[in-house]
MIKOLVO-568625 format. One record per residue: residue number from 1; residue in one letter; x, y, z of N, C-alpha, C in turn. Coordinates in steps of 0.02 Angstrom, whole numbers. Last residue first. Example, Ala and Ser with C-alpha at 12.3 -4.5 7.8 and 13.67 -1.06 7.14 Angstrom:
% MIKOLVO-568625
NODE  resi  resn    n.c1    n.c2    n.c3   ca.c1   ca.c2   ca.c3    c.c1    c.c2    c.c3
NODE     2     S     642    -112     354     684     -53     357     645       2     394
NODE     1     A     660    -284     390     615    -225     390     660    -165     390
END
This chain:
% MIKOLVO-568625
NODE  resi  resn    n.c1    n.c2    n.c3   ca.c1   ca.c2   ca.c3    c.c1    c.c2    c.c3
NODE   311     X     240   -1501   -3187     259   -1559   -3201     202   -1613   -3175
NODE   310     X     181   -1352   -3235     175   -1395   -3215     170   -1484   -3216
NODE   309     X     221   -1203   -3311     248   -1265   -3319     241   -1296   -3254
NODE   308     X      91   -1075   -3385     132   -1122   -3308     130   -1180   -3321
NODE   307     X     130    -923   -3446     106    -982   -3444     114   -1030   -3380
NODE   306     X      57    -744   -3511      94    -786   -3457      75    -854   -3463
NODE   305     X     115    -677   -3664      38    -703   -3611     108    -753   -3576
NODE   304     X     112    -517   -3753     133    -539   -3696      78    -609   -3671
NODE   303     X     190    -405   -3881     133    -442   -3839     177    -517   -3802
NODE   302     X     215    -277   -4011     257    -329   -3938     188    -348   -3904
NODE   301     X     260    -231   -4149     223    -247   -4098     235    -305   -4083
NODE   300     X     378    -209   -4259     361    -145   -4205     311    -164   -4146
NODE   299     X     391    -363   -4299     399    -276   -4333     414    -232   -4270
NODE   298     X     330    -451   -4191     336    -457   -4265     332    -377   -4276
NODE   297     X     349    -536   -4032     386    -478   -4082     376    -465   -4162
NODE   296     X     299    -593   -3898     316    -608   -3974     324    -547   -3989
NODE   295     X     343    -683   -3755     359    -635   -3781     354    -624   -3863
NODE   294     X     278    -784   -3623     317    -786   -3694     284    -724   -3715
NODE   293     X     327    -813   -3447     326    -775   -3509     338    -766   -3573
NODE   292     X     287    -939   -3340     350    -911   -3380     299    -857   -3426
NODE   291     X     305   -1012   -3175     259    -947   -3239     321    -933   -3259
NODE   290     X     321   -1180   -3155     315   -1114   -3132     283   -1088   -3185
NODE   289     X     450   -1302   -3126     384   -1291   -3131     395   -1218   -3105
NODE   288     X     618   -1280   -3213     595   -1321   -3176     505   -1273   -3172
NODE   287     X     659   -1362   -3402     613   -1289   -3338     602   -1312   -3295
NODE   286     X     763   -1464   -3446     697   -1460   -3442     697   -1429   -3380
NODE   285     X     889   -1415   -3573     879   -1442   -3494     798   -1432   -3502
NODE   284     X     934   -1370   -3696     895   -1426   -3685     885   -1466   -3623
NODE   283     X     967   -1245   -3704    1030   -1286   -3679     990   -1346   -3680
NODE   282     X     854   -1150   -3675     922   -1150   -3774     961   -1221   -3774
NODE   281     X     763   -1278   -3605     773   -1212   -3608     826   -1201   -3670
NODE   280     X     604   -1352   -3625     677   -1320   -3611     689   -1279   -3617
NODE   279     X     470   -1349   -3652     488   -1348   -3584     533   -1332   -3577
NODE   278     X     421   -1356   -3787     442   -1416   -3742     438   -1407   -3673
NODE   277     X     304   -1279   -3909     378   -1273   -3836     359   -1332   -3810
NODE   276     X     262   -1271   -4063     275   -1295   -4008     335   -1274   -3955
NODE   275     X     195   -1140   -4132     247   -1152   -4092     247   -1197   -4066
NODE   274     X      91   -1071   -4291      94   -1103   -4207     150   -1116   -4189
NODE   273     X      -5    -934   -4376      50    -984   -4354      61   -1009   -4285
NODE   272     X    -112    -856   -4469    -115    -889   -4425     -40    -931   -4420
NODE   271     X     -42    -705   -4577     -99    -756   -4558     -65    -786   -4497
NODE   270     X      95    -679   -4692      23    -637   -4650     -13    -713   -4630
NODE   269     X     256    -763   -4650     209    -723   -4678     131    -715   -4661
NODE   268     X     395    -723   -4600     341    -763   -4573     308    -723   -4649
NODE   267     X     583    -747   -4538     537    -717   -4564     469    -747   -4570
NODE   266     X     638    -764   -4368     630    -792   -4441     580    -756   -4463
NODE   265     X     645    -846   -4239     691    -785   -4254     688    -805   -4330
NODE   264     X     595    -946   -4093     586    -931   -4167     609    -857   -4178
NODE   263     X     597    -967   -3982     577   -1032   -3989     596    -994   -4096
NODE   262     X     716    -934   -3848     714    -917   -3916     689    -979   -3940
NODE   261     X     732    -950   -3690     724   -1003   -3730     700    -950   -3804
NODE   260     X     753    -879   -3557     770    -945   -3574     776    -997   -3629
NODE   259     X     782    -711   -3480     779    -761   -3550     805    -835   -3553
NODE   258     X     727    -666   -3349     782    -702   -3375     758    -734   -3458
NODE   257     X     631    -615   -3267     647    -601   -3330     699    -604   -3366
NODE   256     X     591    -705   -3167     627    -657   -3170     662    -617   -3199
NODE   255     X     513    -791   -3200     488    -736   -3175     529    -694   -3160
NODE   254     X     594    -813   -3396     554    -854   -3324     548    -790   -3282
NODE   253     X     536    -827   -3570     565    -790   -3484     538    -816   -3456
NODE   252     X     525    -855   -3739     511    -875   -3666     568    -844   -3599
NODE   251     X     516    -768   -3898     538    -789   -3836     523    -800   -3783
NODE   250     X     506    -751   -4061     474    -796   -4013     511    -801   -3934
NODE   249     X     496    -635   -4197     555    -655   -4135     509    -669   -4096
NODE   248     X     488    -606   -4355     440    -624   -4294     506    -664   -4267
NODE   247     X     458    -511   -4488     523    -542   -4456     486    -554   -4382
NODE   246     X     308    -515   -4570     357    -485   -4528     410    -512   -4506
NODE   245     X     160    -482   -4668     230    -516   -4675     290    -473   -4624
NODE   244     X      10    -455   -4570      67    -437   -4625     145    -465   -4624
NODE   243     X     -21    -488   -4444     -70    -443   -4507     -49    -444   -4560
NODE   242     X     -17    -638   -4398      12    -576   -4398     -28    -535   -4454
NODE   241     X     -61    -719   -4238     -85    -719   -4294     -56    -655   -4322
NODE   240     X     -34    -887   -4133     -18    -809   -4149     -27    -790   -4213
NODE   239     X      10   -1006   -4025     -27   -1001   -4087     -37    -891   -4084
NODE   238     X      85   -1135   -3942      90   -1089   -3950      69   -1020   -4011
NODE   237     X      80   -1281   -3861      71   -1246   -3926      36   -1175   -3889
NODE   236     X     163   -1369   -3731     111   -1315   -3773     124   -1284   -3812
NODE   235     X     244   -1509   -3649     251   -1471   -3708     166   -1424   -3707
NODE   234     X     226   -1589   -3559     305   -1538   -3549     276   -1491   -3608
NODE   233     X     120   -1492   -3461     175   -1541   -3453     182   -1580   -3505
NODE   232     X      39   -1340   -3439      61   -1379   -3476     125   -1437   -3435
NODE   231     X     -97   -1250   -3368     -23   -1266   -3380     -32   -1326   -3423
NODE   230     X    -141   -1255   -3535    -118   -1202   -3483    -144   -1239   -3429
NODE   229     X    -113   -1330   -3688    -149   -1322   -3639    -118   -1284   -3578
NODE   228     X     -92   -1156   -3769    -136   -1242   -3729    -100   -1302   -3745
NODE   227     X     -90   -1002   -3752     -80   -1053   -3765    -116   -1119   -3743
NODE   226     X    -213    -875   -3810    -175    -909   -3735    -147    -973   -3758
NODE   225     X    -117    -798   -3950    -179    -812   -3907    -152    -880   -3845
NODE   224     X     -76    -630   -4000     -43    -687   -3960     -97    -721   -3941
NODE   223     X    -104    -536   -4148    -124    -569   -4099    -104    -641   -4072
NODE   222     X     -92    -383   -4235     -45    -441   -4205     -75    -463   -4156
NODE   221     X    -198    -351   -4347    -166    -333   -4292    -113    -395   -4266
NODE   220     X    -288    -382   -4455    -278    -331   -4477    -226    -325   -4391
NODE   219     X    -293    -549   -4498    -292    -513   -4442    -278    -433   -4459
NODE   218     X    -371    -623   -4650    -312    -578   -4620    -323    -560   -4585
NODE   217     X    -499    -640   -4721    -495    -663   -4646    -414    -649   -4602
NODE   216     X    -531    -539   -4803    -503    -614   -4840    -482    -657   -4781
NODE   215     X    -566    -429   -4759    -625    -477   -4779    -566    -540   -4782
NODE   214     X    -461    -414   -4575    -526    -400   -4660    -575    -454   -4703
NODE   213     X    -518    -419   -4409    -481    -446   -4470    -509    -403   -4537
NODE   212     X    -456    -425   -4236    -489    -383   -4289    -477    -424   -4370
NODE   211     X    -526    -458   -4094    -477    -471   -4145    -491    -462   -4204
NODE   210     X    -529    -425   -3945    -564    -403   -4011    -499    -413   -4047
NODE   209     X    -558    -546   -3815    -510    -516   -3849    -533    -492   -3928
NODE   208     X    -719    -483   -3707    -681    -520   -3744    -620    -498   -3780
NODE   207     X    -676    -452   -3530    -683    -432   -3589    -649    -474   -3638
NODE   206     X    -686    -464   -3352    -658    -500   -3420    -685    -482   -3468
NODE   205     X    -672    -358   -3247    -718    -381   -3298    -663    -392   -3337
NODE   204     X    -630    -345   -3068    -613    -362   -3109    -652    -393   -3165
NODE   203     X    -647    -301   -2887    -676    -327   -2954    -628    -327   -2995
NODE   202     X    -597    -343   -2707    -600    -306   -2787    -630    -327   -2844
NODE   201     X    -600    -326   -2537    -641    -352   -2606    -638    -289   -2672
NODE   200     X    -477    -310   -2416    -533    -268   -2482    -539    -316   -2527
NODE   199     X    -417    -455   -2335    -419    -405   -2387    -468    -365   -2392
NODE   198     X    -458    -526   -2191    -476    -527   -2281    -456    -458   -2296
NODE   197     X    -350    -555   -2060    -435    -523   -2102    -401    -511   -2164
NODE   196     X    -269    -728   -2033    -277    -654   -2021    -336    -604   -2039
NODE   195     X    -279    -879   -1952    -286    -830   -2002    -305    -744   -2005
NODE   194     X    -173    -968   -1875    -225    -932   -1868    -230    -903   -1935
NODE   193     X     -48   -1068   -1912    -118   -1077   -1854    -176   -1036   -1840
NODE   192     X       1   -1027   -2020      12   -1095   -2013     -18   -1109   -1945
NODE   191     X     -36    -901   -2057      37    -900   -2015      43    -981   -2017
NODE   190     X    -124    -840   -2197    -125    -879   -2127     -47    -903   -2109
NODE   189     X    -207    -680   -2284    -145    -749   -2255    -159    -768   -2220
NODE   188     X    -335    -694   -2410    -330    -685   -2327    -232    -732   -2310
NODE   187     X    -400    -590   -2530    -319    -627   -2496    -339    -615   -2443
NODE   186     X    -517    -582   -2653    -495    -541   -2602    -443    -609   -2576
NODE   185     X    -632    -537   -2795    -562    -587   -2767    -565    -552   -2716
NODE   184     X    -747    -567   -2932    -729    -525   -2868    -683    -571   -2830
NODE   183     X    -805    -518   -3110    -766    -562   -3050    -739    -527   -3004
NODE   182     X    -908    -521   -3247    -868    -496   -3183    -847    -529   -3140
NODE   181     X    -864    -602   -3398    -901    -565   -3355    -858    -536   -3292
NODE   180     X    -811    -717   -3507    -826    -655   -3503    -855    -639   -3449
NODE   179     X    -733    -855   -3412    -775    -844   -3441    -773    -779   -3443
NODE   178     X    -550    -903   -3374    -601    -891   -3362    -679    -861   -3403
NODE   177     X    -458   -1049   -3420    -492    -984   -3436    -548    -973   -3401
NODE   176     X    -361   -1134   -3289    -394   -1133   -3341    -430   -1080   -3351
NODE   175     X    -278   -1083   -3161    -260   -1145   -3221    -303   -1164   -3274
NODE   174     X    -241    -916   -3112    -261    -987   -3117    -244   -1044   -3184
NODE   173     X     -96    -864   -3022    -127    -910   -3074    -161    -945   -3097
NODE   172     X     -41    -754   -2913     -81    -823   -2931    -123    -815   -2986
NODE   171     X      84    -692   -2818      36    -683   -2874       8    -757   -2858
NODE   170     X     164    -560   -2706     156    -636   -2725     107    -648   -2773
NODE   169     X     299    -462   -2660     239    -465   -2688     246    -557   -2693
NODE   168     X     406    -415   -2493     377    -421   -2577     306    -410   -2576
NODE   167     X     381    -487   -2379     433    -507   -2417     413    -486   -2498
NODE   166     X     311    -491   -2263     338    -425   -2288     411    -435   -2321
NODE   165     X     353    -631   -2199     313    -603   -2196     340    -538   -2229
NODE   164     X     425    -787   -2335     416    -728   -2253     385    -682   -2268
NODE   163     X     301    -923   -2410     359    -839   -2385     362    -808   -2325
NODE   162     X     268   -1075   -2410     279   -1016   -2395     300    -970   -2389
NODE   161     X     229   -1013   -2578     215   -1021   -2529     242   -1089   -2492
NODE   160     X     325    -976   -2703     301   -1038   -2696     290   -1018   -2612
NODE   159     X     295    -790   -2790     345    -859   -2768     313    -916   -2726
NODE   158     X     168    -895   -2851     235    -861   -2884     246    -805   -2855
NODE   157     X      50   -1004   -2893      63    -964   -2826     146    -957   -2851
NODE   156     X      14   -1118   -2959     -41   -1040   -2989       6   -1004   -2949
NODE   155     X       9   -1249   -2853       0   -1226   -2930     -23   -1177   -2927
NODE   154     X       5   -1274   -2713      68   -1200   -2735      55   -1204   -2807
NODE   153     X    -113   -1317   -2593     -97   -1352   -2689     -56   -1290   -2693
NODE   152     X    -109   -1313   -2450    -156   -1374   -2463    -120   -1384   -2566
NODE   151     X     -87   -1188   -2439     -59   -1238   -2381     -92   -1330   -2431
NODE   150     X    -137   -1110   -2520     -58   -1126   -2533     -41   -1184   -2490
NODE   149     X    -301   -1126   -2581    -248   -1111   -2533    -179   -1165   -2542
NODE   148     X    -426   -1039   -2669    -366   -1085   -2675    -316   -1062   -2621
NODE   147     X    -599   -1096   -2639    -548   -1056   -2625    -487   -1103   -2626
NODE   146     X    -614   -1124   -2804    -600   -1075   -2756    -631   -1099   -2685
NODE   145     X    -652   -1214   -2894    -590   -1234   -2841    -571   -1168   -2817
NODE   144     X    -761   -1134   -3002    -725   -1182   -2978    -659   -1200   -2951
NODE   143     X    -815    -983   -2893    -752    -992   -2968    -751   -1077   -2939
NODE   142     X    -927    -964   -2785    -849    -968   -2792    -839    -998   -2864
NODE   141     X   -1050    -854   -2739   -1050    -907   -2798    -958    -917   -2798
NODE   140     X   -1048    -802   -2634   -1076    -846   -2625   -1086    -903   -2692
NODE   139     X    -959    -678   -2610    -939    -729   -2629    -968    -807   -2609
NODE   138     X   -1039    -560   -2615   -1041    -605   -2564    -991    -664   -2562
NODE   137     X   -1003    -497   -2744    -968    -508   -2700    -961    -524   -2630
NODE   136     X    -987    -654   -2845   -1013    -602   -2836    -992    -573   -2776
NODE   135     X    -897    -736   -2931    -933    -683   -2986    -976    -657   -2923
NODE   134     X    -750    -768   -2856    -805    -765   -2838    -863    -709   -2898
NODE   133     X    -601    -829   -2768    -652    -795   -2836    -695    -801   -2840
NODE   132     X    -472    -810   -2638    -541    -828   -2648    -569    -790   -2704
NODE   131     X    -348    -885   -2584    -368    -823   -2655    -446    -849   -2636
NODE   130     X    -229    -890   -2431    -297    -901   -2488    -335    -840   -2525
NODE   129     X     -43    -911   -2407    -112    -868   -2438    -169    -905   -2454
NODE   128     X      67    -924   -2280      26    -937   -2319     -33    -905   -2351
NODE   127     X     222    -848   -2201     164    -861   -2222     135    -885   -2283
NODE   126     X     319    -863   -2086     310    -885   -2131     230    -879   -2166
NODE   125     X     319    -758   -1941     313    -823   -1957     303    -816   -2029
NODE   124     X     333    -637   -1868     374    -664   -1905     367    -726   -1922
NODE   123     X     244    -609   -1784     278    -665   -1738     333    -657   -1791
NODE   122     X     183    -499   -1840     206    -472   -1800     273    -529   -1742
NODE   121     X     207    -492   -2006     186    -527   -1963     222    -520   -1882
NODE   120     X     140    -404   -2165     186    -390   -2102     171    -478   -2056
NODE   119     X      79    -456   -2317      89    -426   -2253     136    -446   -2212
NODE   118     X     140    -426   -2500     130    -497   -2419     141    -436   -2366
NODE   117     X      25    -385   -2613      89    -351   -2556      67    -422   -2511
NODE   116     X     -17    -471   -2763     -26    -438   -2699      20    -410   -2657
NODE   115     X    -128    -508   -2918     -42    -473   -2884     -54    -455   -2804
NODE   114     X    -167    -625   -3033    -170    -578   -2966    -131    -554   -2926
NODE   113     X    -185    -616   -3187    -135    -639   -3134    -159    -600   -3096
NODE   112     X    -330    -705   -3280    -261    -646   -3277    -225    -666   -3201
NODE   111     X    -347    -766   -3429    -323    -805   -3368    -275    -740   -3347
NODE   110     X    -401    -716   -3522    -466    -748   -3471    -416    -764   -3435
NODE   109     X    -385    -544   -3557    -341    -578   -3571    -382    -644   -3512
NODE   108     X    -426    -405   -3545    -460    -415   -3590    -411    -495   -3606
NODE   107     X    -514    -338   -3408    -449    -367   -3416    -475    -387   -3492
NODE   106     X    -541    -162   -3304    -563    -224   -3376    -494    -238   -3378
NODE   105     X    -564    -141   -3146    -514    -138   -3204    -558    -182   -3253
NODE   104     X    -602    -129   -3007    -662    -113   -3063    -621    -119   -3132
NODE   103     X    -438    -110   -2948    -504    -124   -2937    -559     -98   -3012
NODE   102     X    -315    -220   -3062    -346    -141   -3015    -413    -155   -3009
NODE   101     X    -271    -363   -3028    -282    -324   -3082    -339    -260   -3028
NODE   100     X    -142    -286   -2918    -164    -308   -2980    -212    -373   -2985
NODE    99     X    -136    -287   -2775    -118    -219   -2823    -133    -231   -2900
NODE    98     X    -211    -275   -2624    -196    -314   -2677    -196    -261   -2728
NODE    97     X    -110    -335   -2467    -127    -256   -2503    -126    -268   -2578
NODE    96     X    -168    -426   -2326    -131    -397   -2381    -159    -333   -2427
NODE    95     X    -132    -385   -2154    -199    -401   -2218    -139    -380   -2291
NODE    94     X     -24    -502   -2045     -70    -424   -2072    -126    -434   -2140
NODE    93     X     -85    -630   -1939     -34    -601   -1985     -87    -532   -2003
NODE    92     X    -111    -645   -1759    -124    -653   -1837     -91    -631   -1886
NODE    91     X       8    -693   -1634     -29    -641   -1686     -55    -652   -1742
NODE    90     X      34    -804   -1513      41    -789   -1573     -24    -744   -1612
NODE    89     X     138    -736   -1363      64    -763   -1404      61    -741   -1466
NODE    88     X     295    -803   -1314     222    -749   -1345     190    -789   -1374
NODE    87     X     290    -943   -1201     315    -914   -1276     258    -874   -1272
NODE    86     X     242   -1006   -1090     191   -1021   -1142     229    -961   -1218
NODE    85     X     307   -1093    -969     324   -1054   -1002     293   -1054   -1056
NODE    84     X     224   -1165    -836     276   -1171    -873     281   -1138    -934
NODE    83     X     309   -1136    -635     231   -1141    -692     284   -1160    -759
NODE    82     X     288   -1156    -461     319   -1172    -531     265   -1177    -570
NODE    81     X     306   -1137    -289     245   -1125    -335     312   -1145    -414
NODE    80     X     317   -1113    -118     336   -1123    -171     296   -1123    -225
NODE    79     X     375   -1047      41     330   -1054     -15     347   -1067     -77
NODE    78     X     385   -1058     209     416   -1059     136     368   -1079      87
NODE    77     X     319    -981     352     289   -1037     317     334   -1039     253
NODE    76     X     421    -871     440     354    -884     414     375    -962     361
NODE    75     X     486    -851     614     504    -889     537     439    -917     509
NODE    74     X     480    -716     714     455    -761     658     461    -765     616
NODE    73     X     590    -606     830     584    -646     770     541    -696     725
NODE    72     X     522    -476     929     542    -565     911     556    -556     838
NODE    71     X     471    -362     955     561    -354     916     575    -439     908
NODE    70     X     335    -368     967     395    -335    1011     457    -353     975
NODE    69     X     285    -378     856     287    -308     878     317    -290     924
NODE    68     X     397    -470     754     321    -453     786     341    -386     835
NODE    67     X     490    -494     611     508    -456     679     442    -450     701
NODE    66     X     525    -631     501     498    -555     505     496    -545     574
NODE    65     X     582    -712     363     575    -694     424     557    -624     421
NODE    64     X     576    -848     253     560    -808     254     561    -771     330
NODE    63     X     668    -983     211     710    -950     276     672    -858     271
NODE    62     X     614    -971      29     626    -985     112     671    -944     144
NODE    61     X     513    -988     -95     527    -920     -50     549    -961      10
NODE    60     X     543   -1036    -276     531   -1050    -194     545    -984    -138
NODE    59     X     472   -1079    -423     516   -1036    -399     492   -1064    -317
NODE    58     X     548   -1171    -560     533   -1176    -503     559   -1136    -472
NODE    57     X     505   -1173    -739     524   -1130    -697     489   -1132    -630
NODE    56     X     495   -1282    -911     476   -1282    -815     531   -1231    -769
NODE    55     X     452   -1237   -1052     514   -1225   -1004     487   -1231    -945
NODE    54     X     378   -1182   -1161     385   -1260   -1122     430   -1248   -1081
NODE    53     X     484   -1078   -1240     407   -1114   -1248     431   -1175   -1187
NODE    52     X     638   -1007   -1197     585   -1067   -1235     546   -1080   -1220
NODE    51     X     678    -842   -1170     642    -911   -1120     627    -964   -1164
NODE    50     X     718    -736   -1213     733    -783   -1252     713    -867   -1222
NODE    49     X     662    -655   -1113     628    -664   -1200     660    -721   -1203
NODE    48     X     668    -684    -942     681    -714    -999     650    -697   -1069
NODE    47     X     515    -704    -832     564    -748    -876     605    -708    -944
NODE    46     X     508    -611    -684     509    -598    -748     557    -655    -782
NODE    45     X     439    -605    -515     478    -634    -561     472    -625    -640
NODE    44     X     414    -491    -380     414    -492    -452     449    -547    -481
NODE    43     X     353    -481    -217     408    -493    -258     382    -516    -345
NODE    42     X     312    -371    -118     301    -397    -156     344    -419    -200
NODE    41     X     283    -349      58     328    -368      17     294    -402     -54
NODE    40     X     220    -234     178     215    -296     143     256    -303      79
NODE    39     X     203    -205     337     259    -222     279     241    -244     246
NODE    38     X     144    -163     469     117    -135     420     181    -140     360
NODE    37     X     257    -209     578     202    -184     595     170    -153     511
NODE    36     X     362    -249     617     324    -295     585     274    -264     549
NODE    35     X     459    -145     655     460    -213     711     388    -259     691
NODE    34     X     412      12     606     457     -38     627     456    -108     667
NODE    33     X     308      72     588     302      20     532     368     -27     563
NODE    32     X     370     232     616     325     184     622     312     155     565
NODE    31     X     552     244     638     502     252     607     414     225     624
NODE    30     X     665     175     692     626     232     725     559     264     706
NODE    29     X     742     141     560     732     125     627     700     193     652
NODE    28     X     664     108     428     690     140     449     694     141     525
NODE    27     X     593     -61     395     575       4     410     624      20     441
NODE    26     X     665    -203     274     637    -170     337     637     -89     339
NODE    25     X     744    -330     178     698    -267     213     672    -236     265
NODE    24     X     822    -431      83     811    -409     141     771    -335     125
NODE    23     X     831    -548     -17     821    -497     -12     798    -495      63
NODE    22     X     929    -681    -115     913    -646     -52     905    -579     -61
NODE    21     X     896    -765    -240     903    -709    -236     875    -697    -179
NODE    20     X     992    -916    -357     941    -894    -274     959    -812    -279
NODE    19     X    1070    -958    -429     990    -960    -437     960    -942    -380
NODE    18     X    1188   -1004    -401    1138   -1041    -364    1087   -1035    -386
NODE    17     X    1255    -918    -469    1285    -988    -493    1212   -1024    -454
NODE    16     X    1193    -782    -452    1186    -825    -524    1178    -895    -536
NODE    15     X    1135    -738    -321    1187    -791    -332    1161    -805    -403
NODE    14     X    1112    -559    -256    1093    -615    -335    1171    -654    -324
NODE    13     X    1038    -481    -130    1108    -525    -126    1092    -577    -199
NODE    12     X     967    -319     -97     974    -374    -128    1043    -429    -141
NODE    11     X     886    -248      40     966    -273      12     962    -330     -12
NODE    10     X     791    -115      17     807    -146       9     892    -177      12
NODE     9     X     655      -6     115     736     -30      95     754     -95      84
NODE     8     X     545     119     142     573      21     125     645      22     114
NODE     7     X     501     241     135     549     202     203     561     143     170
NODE     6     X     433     295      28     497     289      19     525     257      79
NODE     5     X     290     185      47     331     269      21     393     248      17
NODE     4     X     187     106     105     275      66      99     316     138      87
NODE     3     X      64     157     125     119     152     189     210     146     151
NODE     2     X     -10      90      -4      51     175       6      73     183      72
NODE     1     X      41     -60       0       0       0       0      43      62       0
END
């Protein structure tokens, strides 16, 4: 209580090697409170951060004494007690922050990529993602095999769950086209025991690809179309249509925009043409699984579709 003020006094005696900590006390001589009279002692134990989970800690109070009101001595009762060390408590992870495809955005490409910020985690634990798709935004109608989680299938997921926390960005892929219309997503992570809150719900409209032609059925534009099958093991065709006779450069990248594979460097002429790819790479090693990027080039126009090599 507030009796104790400033008269207490302490003399602390710390044996490391023993683990024992004598403390002494008492009231100022002369004071009132001297010779038992209104003391009370509270003692504090603190484990350790670096304490391990589970850890049995036995603590004991003996050879406790105290002075009665005439100046005796009583040796009180020793006490003991041990508990066992429960490690911080684990935090949910943070919400992610989803950056592609923009909210209310038109996509005009059926298999697009979803981009996100990985949140913070306050334990630092490793984390996992679920995508949830959904044409509405109750998300009471789910996309077949939504909801996709990393803990359970890593096809579609670039870089490969799990990651550390506030490590970047992370994407996903799905694995077959989606239909024209609207679509709603949102990211929840999970630490590997709790899960954190959902994201913002975003949209996203699939629009068809307008591909333009004249009468004699010539593309009047350069068009890359999704390859197939998506993903693929080992091999997909690769199909693209040119308006006009061009020098056409074919190339595959992996996500880190490494060049791996020049499928074609040659002249072409107007209309429909295809590619097979294998999987390798210039050196005829076989990719290991993931999103790659093929890149076409005829003249002055450049286009783009992402793929995934799954073994």
């Amino acid at each position: 209580g507030d009796f104790l003020g400033s008269d207490l006094v302490f003399f602390p005696d710390i044996n490391n090697n023993a683990g024992a900590v004598t403390v002494g006390m008492s009231k100022k001589g002369g004071q009132s409170g001297t010779n038992g009279t209104g003391i009370v002692a509270r003692i504090k134990f603190k484990e350790k951060a670096t304490t391990a989970s589970g850890t049995q800690i036995d603590l004991s109070l003996s050879e406790i004494s105290a002075n009665d009101p005439a100046g005796g001595i009583i040796i009180l009762i020793p006490l003991k007690a041990s508990y066992t060390t429960s490690g911080p408590q684990n935090m949910a992870p943070g919400i992610p922050q989803l950056v592609s495809p923009a909210n209310n955005s038109l996509v005009n490409i059926n298999l697009p990529v979803l981009i996100w910020n990985v949140p913070a985690d306050i334990n630092g634990d490793l984390l996992h993602f679920k995508v949830e798709i959904a044409t509405d935004n109750g998300f009471n109608n789910m996309i077949s095999g939504s909801p996709f989680e990393s803990q359970h299938n890593t096809i579609g997921f670039n870089p490969i769950p799990p990651i550390a926390a506030g490590s970047g960005q992370c994407s996903f892929t799905l694995t077959f086209l989606l239909d024209n219309g609207e679509y709603y997503w949102r990211i929840t992570a999970w630490d590997g025991k709790i899960y954190g809150t959902a994201s913002p719900v975003w949209k996203f409209i699939v629009t068809p690809t307008s591909i333009k032609a004249d009468r004699e059925g010539v593309p009047t534009e350069l068009v890359l179309y999704p390859n197939h099958p998506n993903p693929f093991n080992p091999t997909t065709t690769i199909r693209y249509a040119l308006p006009h006779a061009s020098h056409v450069i074919l190339q595959i990248y992996d996500v880190t925009g490494r060049q791996v594979r020049i499928l074609l460097d040659a002249e072409q002429t107007a209309g429909e043409h295809s590619v097979v790819w294998d999987g390798e790479d210039d050196f005829g090693q076989s990719l290991a699984n993931g999103i790659y990027l093929c890149r076409i080039m005829a003249g002055k126009e450049v286009q783009h579709r992402k793929m995934i090599l799954a073994k």
